[in-house]
C-alpha positions as a Markdown table, in Angstrom:
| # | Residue | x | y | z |
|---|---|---|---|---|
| 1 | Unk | -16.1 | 6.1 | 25.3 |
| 2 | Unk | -15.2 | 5.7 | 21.9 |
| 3 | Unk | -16.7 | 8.5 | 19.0 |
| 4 | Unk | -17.3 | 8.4 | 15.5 |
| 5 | Unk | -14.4 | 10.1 | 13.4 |
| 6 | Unk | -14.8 | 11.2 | 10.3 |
| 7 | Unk | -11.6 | 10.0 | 8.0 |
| 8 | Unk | -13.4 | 10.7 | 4.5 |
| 9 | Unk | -15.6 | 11.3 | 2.2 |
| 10 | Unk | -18.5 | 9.8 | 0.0 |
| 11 | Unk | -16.7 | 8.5 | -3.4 |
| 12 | Unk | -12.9 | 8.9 | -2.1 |
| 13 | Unk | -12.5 | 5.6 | -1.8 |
| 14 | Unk | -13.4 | 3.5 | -5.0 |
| 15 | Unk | -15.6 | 0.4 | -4.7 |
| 16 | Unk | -13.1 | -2.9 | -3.9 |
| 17 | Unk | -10.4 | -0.7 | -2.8 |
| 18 | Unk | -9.4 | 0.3 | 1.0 |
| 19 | Unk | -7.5 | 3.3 | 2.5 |
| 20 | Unk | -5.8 | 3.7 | 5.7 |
| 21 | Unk | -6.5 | 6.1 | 8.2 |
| 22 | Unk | -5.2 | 6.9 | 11.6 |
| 23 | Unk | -8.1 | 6.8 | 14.1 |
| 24 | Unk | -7.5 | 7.3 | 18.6 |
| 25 | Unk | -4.0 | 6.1 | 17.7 |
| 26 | Unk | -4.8 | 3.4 | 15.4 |
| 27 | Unk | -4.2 | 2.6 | 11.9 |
| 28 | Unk | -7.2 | 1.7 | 10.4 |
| 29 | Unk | -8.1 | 0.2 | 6.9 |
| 30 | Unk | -11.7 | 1.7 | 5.1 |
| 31 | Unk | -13.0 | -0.5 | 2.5 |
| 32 | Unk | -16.1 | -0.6 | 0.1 |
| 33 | Unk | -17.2 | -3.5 | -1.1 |
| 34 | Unk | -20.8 | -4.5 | -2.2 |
| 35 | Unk | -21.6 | -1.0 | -1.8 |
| 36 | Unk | -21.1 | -1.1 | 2.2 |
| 37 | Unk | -17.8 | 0.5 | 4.0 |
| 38 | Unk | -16.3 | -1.7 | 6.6 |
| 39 | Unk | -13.2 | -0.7 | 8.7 |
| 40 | Unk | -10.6 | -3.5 | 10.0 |
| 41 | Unk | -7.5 | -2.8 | 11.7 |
| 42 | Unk | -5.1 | -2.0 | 8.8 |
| 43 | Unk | -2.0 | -4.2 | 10.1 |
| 44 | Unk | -1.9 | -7.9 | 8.8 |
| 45 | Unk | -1.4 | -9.8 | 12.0 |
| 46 | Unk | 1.2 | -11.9 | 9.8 |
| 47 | Unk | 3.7 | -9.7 | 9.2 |
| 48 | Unk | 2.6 | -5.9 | 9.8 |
| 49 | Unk | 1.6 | -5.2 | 5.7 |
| 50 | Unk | -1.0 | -2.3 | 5.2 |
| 51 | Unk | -4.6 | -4.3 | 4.0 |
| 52 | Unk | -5.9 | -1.4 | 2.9 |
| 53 | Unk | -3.2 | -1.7 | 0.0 |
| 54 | Unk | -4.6 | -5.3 | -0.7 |
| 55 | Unk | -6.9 | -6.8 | -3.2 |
| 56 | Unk | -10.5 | -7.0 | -1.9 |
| 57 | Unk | -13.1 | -9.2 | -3.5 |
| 58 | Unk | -16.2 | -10.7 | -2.2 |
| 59 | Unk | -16.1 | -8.9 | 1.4 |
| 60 | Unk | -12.7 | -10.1 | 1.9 |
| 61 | Unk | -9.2 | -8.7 | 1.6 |
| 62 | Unk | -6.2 | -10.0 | 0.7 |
| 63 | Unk | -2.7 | -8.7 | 2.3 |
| 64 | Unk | -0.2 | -7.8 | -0.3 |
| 65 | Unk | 2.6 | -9.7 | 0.9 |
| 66 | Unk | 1.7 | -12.8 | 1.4 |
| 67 | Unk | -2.1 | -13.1 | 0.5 |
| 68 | Unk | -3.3 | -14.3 | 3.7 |
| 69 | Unk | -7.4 | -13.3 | 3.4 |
| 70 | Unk | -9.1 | -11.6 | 6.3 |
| 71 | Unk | -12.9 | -11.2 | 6.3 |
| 72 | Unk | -14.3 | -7.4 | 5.9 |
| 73 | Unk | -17.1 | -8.1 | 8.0 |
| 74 | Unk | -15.9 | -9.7 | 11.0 |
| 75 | Unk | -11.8 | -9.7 | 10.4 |
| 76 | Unk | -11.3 | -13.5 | 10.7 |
| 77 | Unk | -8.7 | -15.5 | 8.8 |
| 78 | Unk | -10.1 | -17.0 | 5.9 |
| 79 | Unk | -7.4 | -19.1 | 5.3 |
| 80 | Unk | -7.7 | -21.0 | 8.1 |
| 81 | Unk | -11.1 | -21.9 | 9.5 |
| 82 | Unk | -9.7 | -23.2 | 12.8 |
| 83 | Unk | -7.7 | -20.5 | 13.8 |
| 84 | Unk | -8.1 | -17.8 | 16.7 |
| 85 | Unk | -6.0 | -15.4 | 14.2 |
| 86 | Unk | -8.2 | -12.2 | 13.4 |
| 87 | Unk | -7.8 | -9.1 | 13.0 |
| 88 | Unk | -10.0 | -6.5 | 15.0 |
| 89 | Unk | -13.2 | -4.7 | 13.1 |
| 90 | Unk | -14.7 | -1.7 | 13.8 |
| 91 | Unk | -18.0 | 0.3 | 13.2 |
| 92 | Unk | -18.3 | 2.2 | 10.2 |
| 93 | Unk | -21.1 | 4.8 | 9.8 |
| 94 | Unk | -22.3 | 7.5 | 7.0 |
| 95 | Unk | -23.5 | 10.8 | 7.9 |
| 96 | Unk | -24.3 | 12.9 | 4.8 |
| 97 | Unk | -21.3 | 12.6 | 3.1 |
| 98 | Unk | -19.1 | 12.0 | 5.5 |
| 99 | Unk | -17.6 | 8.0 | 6.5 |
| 100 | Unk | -16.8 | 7.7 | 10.4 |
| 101 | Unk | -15.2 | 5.2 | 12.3 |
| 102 | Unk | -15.5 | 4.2 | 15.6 |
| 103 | Unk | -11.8 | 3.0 | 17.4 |
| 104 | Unk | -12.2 | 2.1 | 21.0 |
| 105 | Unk | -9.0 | 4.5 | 22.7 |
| 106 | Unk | -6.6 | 2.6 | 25.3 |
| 107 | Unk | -9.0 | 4.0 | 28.2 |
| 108 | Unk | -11.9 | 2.2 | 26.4 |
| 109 | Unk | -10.6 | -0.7 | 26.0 |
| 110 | Unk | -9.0 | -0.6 | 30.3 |
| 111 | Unk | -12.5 | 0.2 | 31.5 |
| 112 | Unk | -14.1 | -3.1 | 29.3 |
């Protein structure tokens, strides 16, 4: 069963911007936008490029090599309304100060 993990604090990562954090083996990107946190897997499914080092606007980010735009709230490909290509989100939470993310492990995702 996957846990909450806290990766950071209240105010560490600036509004518009992500961060990446490693999370049950996964690299995941943290964003704020519109006041709310979101967490996406932090690979592009393109070409590998961190999106937590891509320009976020309007609950969307943009990967810094070639600007393909994934949504923050459920990871689809903006760019391309018809496609299955996504990118896989996962559940963000505050408690007191702290922002947690839930990553499903290997033996979460076995027993689905």
């Amino acid at each position: 069963m996957s846990e909450f993990q806290t990766v950071a604090r209240v105010g560490e990562i600036p509004e518009g911007e992500g961060r990446s954090f490693a999370v049950n083996g996964t690299m995941v990107g943290v964003f704020l936008s519109g006041g709310e946190y979101r967490a996406i897997n932090d690979f592009c499914p393109h070409m590998g490029a961190a999106l937590a080092d891509g320009y976020v606007e309007d609950d969307a980010v943009s990967c810094p090599w070639h600007a393909w735009r994934f949504s923050l709230k459920d990871g689809t490909w903006l760019d391309n309304s018809g496609s299955s290509i996504r990118t896989a989100c996962y559940e963000v939470r505050v408690e007191g100060d702290e922002i947690q993310v839930s990553v499903p492990t290997a033996a979460d995702s076995a027993q689905s």
